[in-house]
N, C-alpha and C positions, 0 to 999 in steps of 0.2 A: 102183693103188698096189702095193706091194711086199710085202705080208702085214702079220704083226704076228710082234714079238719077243716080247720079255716081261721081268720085272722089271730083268733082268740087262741094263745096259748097253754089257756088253762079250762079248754073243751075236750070232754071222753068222751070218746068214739063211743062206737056200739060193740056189744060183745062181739066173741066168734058164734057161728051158728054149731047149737047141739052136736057133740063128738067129735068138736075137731082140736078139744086140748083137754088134758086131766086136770088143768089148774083152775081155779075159782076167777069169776071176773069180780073185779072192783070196779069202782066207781071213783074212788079218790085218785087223786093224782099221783101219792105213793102208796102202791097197793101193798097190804101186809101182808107178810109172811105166807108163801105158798099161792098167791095166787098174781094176777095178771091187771094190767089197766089196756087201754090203746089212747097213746095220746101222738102229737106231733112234736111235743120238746120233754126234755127233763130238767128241771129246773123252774118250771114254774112258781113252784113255791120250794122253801126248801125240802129236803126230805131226808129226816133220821136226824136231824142233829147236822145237815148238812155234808151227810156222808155221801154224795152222790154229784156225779162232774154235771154240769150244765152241759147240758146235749142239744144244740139249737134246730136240730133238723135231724130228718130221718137219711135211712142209706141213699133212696129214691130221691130226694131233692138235690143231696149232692151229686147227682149224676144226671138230674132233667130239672132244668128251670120249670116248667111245667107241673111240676108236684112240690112246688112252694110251699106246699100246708099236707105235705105228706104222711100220714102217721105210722105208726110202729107198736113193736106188742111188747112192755116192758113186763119183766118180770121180776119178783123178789122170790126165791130160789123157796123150794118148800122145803117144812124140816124133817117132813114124814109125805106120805101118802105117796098119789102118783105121780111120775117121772115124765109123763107124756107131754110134751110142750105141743107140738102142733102132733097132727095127721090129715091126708086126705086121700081121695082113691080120683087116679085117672081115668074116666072113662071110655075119652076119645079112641080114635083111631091109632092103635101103636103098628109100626110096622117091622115085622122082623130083619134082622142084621141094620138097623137102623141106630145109629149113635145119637143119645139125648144128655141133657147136662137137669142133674139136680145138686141143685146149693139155694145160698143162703145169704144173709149177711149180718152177722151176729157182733156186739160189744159188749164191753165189760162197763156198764156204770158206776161201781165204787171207784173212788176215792183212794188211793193208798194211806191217806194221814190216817191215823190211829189205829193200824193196819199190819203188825206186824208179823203176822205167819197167818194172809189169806188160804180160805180156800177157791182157788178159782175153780168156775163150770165146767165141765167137758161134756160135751154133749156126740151124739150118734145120730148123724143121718143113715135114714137107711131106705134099698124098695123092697118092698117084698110081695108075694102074689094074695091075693085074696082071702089063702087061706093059713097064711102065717108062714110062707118059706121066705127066707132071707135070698135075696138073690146079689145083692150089692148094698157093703156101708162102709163108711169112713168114720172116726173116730175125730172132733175139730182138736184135739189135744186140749189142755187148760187154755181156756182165754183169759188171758191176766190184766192187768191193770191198761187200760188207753190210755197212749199218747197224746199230750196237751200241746205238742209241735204240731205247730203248722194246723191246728182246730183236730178234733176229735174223732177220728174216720172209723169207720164200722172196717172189719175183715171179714172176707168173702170165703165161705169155704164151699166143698163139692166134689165132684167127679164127675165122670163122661163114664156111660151106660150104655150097653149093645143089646138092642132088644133081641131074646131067643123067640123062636117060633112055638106057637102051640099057648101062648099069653094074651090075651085082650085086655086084662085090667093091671092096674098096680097099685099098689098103697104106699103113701109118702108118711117117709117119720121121723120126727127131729125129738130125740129124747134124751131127759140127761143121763148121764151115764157113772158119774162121780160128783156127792157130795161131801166136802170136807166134815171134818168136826169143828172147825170154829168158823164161829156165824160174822162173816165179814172176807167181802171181795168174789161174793157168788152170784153178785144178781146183775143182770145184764137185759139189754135190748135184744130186738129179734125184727130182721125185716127180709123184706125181696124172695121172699120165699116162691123156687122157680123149677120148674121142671118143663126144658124145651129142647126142641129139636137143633141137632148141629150139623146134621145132613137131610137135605132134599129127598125123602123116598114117592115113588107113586106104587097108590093105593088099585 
């Protein structure tokens, strides 16, 4: 996850540390074009004209009263540059024929008013070894417009991974993968970011 905030809804977190996204931090609440904030709501103030749902809580609070003031990484989608949203490299102990789960829990924050041929985000998880081989990804397909039924829920996406032998490390990457041409219904939240075990192995 991305820490926690605190009462104040209109508190930015701190960046990510050096090389773990292509995107620029901001500071404001709705970060421009191409680059990121970390906050705990969206809607603090308005943002664009109002083009963006009120998001009162991160994926993390809806699932643990305990992360009440949970934050998340919003992003406004770049129009150029890098695609990289997050990365990181596992260092622990991986153990082979061992099954672990990476995912995610991603939304869509626009708006569909004034919105009539978005382009939604698609992004690629992916692991791959250290020195650039793909070993496993998924594709989240567009993520379109969020549901105002029932409050605004984040979708979880992922897979389950079988560690091969002869690997000690891996590298985690959530990249997008399709930008539309028209600039509306591509900028989305990003949270829960996980990679864990789903079987007991000894070491």
């Amino acid at each position: 996850d991305f820490g926690l905030g605190n009462s104040d809804p209109a508190t930015i977190g701190p960046p990510l540390p050096p090389g773990r996204t292509g995107l620029k931090y901001s500071t404001e609440l709705c970060p421009p074009p191409g680059s990121y904030t970390i906050v705990r709501s969206v809607g603090a103030q308005p943002c664009f004209n109002d083009e963006w749902i009120p998001l009162y809580s991160d994926h993390s609070s809806d699932n643990d009263p305990d992360m009440a003031f949970g934050n998340m990484m919003l992003v406004n989608r770049p129009d150029s540059g890098s695609r990289m949203v997050y990365v990181d490299t596992v260092n622990k102990n991986l153990c082979p024929g061992t099954q672990y789960r990476f995912s995610t829990a991603i939304i869509n924050v626009d708006k569909p008013d004034n919105c009539p041929n978005p382009s939604f985000p698609s992004l690629n998880l992916s692991l791959q070894t250290v020195t650039g081989q793909v070993m496993q990804f998924i594709s989240t397909g567009q993520v379109s417009f969020a549901s105002p039924v029932r409050g605004y829920k984040f979708g979880v996406y992922g897979f389950i991974f079988t560690m091969p032998a002869g690997i000690d490390r891996l590298v985690l990457k959530i990249e997008l993968n399709y930008l539309g041409l028209n600039n509306c219904g591509d900028d989305f939240a990003i949270d829960d970011i996980a990679f864990s075990r789903i079987i007991t192995c000894t070491l």
